[in-house]
C-alpha positions in Angstrom: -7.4 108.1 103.4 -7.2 106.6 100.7 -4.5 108.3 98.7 -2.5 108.1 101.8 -2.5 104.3 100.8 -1.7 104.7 97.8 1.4 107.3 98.6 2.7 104.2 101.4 2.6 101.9 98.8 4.2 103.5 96.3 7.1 104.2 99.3 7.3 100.8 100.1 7.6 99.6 96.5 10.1 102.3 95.7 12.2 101.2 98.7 12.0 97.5 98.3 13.3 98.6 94.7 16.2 100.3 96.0 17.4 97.3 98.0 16.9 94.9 95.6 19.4 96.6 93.5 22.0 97.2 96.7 21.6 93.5 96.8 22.5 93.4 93.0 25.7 95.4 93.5 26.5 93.2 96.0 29.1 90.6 94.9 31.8 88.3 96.7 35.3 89.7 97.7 34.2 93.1 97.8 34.6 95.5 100.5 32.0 96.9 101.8 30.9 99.1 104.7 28.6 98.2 107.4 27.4 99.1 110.6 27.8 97.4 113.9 24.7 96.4 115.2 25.5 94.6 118.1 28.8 93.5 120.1 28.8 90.7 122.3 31.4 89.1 124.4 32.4 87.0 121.5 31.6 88.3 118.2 30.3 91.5 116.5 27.0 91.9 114.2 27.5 94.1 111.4 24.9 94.7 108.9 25.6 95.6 105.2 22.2 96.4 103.6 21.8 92.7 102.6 19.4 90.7 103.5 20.9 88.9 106.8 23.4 90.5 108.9 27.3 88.8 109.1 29.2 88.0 111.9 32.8 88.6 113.3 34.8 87.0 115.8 36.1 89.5 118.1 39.7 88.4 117.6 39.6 90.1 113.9 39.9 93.7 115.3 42.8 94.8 116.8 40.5 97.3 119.5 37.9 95.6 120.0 37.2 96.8 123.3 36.3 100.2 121.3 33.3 99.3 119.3 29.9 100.3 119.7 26.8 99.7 118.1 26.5 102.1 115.1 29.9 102.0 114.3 30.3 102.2 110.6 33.8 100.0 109.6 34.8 98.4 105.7 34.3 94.7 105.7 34.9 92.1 103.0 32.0 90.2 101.5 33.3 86.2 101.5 30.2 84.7 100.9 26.6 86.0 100.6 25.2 83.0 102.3 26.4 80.6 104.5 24.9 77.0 106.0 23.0 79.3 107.9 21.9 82.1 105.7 24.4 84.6 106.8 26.3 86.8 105.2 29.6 86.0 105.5 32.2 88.9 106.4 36.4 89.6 107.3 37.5 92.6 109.3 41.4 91.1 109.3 41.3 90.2 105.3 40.2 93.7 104.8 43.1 94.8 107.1 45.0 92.5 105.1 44.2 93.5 101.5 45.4 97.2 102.6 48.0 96.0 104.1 49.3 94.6 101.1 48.6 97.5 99.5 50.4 99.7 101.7 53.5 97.7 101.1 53.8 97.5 97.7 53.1 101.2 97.3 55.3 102.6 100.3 58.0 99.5 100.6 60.5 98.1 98.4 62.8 95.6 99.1 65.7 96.6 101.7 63.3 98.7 103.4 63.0 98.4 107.5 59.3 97.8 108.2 58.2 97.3 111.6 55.4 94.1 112.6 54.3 92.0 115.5 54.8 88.4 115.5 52.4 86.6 115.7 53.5 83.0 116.2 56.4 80.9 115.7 56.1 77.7 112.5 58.3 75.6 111.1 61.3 77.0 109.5 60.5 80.5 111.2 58.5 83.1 112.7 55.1 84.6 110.8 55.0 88.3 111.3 52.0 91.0 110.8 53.4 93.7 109.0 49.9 95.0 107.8 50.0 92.2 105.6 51.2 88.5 106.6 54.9 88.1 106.2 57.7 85.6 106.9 61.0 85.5 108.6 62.9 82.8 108.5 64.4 81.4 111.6 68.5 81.9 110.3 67.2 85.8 110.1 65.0 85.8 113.1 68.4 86.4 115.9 65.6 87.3 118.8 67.0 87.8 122.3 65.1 85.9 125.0 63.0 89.0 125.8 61.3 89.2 122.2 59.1 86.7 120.4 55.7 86.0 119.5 53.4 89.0 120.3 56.5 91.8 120.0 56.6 94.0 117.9 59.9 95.0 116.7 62.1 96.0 113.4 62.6 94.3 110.4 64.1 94.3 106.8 62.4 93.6 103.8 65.0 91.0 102.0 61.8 89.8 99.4 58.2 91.0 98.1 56.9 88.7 95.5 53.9 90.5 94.0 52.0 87.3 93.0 52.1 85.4 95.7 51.6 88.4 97.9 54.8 87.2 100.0 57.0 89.1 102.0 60.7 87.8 103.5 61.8 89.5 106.7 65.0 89.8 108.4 65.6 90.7 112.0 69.4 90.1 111.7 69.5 93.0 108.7 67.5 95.2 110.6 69.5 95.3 113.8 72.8 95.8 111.6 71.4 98.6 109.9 70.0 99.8 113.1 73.6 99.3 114.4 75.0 100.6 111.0 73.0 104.0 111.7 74.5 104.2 114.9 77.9 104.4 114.2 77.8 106.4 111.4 75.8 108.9 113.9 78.6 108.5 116.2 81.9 109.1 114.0 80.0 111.6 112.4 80.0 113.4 115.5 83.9 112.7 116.6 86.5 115.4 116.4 90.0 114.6 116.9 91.2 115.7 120.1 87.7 115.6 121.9 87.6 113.2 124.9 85.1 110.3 125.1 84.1 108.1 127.5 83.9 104.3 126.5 83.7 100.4 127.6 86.5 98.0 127.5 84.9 95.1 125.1 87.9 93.3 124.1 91.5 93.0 125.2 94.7 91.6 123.0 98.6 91.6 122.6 98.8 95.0 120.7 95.5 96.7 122.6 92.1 96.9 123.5 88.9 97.6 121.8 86.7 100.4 123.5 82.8 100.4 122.6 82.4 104.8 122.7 79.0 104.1 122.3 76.8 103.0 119.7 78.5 100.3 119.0 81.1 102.1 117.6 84.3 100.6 118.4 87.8 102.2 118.8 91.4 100.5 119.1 93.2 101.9 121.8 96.8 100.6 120.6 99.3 99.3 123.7 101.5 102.5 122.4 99.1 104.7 123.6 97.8 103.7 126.8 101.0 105.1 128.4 103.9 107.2 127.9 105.8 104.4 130.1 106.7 100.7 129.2 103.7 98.7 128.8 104.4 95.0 128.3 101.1 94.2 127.9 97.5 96.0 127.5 95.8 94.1 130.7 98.5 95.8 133.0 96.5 99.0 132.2 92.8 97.8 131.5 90.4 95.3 132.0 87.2 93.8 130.5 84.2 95.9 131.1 86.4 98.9 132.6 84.7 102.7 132.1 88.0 104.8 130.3 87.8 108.1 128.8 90.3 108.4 126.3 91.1 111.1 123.4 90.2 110.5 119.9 93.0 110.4 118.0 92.5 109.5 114.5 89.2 108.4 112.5 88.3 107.1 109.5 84.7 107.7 107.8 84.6 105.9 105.6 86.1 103.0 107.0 84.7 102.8 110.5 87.5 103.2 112.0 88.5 105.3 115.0 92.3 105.7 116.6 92.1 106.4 120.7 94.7 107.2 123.0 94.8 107.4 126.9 98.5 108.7 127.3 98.0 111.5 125.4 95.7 113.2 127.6 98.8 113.7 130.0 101.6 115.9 129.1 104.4 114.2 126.9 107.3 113.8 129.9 109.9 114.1 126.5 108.6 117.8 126.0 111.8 119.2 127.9 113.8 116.5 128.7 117.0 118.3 127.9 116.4 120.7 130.7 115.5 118.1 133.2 118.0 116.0 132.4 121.7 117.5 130.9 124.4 115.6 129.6 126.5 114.7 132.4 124.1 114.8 134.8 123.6 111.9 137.8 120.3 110.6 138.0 119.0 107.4 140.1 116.4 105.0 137.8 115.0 101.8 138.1 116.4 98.8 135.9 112.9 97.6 133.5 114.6 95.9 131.0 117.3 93.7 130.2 118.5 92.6 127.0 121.9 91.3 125.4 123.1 94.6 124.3 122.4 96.7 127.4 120.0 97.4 130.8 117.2 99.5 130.2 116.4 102.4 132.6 112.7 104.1 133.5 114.1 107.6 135.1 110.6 108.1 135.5 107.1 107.6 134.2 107.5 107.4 130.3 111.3 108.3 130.3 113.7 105.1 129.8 117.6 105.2 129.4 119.9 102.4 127.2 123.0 101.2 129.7 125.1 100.2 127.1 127.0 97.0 127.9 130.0 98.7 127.1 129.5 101.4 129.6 128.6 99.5 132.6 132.2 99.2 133.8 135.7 100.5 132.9 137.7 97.2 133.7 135.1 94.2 133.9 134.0 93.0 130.4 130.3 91.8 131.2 129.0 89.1 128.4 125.7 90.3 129.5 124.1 93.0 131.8 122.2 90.6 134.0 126.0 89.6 135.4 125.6 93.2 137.2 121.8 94.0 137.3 118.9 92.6 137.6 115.4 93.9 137.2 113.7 96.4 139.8 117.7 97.5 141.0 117.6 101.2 141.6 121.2 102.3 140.4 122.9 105.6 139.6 123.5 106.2 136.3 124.9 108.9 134.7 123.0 110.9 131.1 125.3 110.7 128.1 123.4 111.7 125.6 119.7 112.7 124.4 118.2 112.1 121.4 114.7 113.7 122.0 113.4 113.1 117.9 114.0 109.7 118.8 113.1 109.4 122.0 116.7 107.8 123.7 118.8 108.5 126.1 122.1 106.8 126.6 123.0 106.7 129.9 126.5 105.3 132.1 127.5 103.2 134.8 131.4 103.5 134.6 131.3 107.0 134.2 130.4 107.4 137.4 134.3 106.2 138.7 137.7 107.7 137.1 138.4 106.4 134.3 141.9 103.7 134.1 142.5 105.2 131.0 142.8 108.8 132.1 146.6 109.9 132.3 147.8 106.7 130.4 150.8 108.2 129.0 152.0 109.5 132.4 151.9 106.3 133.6 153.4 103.6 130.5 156.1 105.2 128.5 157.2 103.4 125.2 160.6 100.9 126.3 159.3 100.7 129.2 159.4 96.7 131.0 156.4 95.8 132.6 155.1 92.4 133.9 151.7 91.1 134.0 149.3 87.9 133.7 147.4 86.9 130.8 144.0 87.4 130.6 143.0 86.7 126.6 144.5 84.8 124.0 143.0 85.2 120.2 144.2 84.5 117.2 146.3 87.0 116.5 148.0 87.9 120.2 147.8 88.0 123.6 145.9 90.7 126.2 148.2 91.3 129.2 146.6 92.9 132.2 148.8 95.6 133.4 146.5 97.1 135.9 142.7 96.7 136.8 141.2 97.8 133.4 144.0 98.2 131.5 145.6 95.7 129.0 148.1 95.5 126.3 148.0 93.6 123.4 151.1 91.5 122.1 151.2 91.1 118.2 151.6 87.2 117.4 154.6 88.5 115.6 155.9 90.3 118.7 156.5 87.3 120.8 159.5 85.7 119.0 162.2 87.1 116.6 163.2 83.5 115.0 160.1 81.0 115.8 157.6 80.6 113.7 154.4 80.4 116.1 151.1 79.2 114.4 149.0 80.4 117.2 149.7 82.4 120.4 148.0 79.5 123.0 150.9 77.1 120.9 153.6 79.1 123.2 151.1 80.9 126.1 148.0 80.2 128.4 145.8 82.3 130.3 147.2 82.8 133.9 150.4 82.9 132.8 152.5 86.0 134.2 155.3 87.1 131.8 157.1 90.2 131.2 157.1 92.5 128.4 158.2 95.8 126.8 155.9 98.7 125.9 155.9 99.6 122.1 153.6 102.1 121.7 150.7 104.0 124.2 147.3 105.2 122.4 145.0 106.5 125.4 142.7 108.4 122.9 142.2 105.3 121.3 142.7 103.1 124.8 145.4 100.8 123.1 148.6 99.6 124.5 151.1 97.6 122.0 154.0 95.6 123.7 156.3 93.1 122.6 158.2 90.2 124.2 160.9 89.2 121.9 162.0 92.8 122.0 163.5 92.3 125.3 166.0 90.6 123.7 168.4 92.0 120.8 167.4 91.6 117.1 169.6 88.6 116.4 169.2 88.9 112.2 172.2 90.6 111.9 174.3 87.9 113.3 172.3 85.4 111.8 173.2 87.0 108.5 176.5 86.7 109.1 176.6 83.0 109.9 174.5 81.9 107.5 175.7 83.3 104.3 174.8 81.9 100.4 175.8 78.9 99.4 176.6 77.2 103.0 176.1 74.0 103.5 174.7 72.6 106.8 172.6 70.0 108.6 169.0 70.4 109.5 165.7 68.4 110.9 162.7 68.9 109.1 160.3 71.0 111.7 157.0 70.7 109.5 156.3 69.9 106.0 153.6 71.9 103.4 151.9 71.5 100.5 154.5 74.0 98.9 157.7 72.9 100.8 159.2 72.0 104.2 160.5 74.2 107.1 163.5 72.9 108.5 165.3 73.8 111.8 168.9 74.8 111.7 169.1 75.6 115.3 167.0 76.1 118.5 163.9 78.5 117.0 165.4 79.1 114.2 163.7 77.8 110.4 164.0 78.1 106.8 162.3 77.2 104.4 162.7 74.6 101.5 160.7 75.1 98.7 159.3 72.4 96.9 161.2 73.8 93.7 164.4 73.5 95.7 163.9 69.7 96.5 164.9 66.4 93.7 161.7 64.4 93.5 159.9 62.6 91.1 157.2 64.6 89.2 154.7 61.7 91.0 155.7 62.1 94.4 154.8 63.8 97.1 157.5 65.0 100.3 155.5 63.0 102.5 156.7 60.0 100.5 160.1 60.7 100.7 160.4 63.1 103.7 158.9 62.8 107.4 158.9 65.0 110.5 162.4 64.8 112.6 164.6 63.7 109.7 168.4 65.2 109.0 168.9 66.1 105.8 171.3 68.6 104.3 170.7 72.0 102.6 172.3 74.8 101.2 171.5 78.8 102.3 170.3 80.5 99.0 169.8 83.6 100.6 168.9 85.0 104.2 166.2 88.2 104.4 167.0 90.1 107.7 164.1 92.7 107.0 161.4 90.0 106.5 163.4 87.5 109.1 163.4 84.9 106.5 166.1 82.0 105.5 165.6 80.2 101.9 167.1 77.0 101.3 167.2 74.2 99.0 168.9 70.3 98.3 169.6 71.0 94.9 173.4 70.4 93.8 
């Protein structure tokens, strides 16, 4: 009985020994582990071989709902004794301290990390990420769905080690998230393949179609169709589902090249065949412009009317004199170009042309009358017939007058008659003449007025380098200014004025260039 004491004693002194040295090794800011004693609505009682037990609030563990009394969790020691001689203990700075941990040894900075928020502060949001980190409100770009108590995505942008602080970004995250994406996508693209996408954006030259993952393709306003297209919103609209073909892409760049025409056949494959030169076709006016009418023949085949070939005998100053836009006319096909993609097409062709059989109907010396129709500078257009006309040489209408411009002697309307000097029809050109109706009078002229006659004249018109004077009804010559006495100072106007009489001498007279030379020296 008595050594049973002693042996319970001994037991007793050897365990309170033991504890008082747990108790020793015991300091503050050291985790420890404990076991749950007791959970209660609030809090949970852990003890951790010290002399009291500690207590945590609930709200430190993320299950709580879990726990149950002998438990065994890590706790950190903040104080051996409180106000009230407990020990005081932290589930979340334990959580914390591992946290940091965790980051420092698995995390750099640019990393994507996910955390919770946890609540919103001044400047930002403050986000659990195993260890308490920051994100700054111009990073935070949440949608109204996500705030405090989600847990999404970030990027680490800083980790300062002594401070234990971590910088977040939502913004980077999502970019990268969106980065990945795309590069998943194009990575995936073959040219060729057809893809279904989303109209995000419409402009002048195209649209921008979202293929999924945010990857977004340019389907260009020459592609959409193999017809005229004036502008991208006649063929898609915002939010419109489109499956086009990928045409082109570009890695490295992000950049993908779609098409929606060519997953049609090209109408220009054997446009020779379905349309031959010389062929009549019916097409619908789409275009008109200063030079020509343009023509669809059909979807993705248009036609150039040349201005010039819209009629044999009108001369149009511009197209829309004939057409106008959404006319259906017969045309006929001229020519193809299919490397270019044009086709010149004909109006007049479809009637005879005036021209045809021209030298059957105008022989040279032949008289003919007419009206004019043009005056230029150097002649006058007589129309002969509908679509014809012939073109008198300013230096066709008189043999003696000297004419400065054809409207001095002409006007349009006027009818006159003329002779036929030459016919051209491969070139369409008629030349006629009106002083040849008469005889070349040079030869007598040349015998009236030879070298060294005197005679009265008026002056008709004075120059810088002489004066013309009239010796009879249209006929001039001309006196140099060599050929006139006057002072080295003085100009003819001084001395000599339009209408005076004067009297000169015939040097010489040229009946090949129909010129008379005269002078007033003695």
């Amino acid at each position: 009985m008595v050594e049973n004491e002693i042996n319970e004693k001994r037991k007793s002194e050897k365990e309170e020994l033991l504890y008082e040295k747990s108790i020793i090794r015991l300091e503050e800011g050291q985790i420890v582990k404990g076991k749950i004693v007791a959970v209660t609505p609030k809090e949970v009682i852990v003890d951790i071989g010290y002399k009291s037990e500690g207590i945590i609030p609930k709200s430190e563990f993320n299950s709580a709902e879990i726990l149950k009394v002998g438990d065994e969790i890590d706790v950190l020691l903040e104080a051996k004794e409180n106000e009230e001689g407990r020990v005081v203990l932290s589930k979340e700075k334990v959580e914390r301290a591992r946290g940091w941990d965790r980051i420092i040894k698995e995390f750099k900075e640019g990393d994507v990390i996910e955390g919770k928020i946890t609540k919103k502060i001044k400047g930002g949001f403050m986000v659990d990420v195993g260890a308490e980190a920051f994100l700054p409100a111009s990073q935070a770009v949440l949608r109204e769905s996500e705030g405090t108590g989600q847990t999404l995505e970030f990027k680490i942008l800083k980790i300062n080690r002594i401070r234990k602080n971590v910088v977040l970004s939502r913004k980077s995250a999502l970019y990268h998230k969106k980065e990945a994406e795309r590069k998943k996508v194009i990575a995936s693209l073959e040219k060729g393949m057809i893809v279904k996408g989303l109209v995000k954006n419409i402009t002048d030259f195209g649209a921008f179609i979202d293929i999924g993952g945010g990857m977004i393709g340019l389907l260009h306003i020459a592609d959409m169709s193999w017809g005229r297209v004036n502008h991208p919103s006649e063929i898609v609209a915002i939010g419109d589902e489109v499956e086009v073909m990928v045409l082109d892409f570009k890695k490295d760049e992000m950049r993908v090249s779609l098409g929606i025409r060519q997953r049609t056949k090209d109408p220009w494959e054997d446009i020779e065949t379905k349309y031959p030169k010389a062929t009549r076709v019916t097409g619908k006016v789409v275009n008109l412009a200063p030079y020509g009418a343009f023509i669809e023949l059909e979807k993705g085949i248009e036609g150039l009317a040349h201005i010039s070939e819209l009629s044999w005998t009108k001369r149009y100053s511009s197209p829309g004199e004939l057409l106008a836009i959404g006319d259906r006319v017969e045309v006929m096909v001229l020519d193809i170009d299919r490397a270019s993609r044009k086709i010149s097409l004909g109006i007049k062709q479809l009637e005879q042309d005036p021209w045809q059989g021209i030298e059957d109907r105008y022989e040279v010396s032949q008289n003919v009358k007419g009206k004019v129709r043009h005056i230029t500078d150097y002649g006058i257009f007589i129309e002969l017939e509908e679509g014809i006309d012939g073109l008198v040489h300013v230096s066709d209408l008189s043999w003696t007058k000297k004419i400065a411009h054809p409207r001095d002697v002409m006007k349009k309307g006027d009818k006159v008659e003329a002779i036929i000097l030459s016919v051209d029809g491969l070139n369409r050109r008629i030349a006629l003449g009106i002083k040849q109706l008469t005889p070349d009078p040079w030869d007598d002229i040349q015998t009236r007025y030879t070298p060294g006659t005197v005679l009265k004249g008026s002056v008709a018109k004075i120059t810088n380098f002489g004066m013309f004077v009239e010796l009879e009804k249209d006929l001039e010559g001309l006196l140099h200014i060599s050929e006139v006495e006057i002072a080295e100072s003085q100009r003819l106007e001084d001395k000599f004025k339009v209408g005076d009489k004067i009297d000169v001498k015939v040097l010489r007279v040229d009946g090949v260039q129909k010129k008379i030379a005269l002078s007033m020296k003695t």
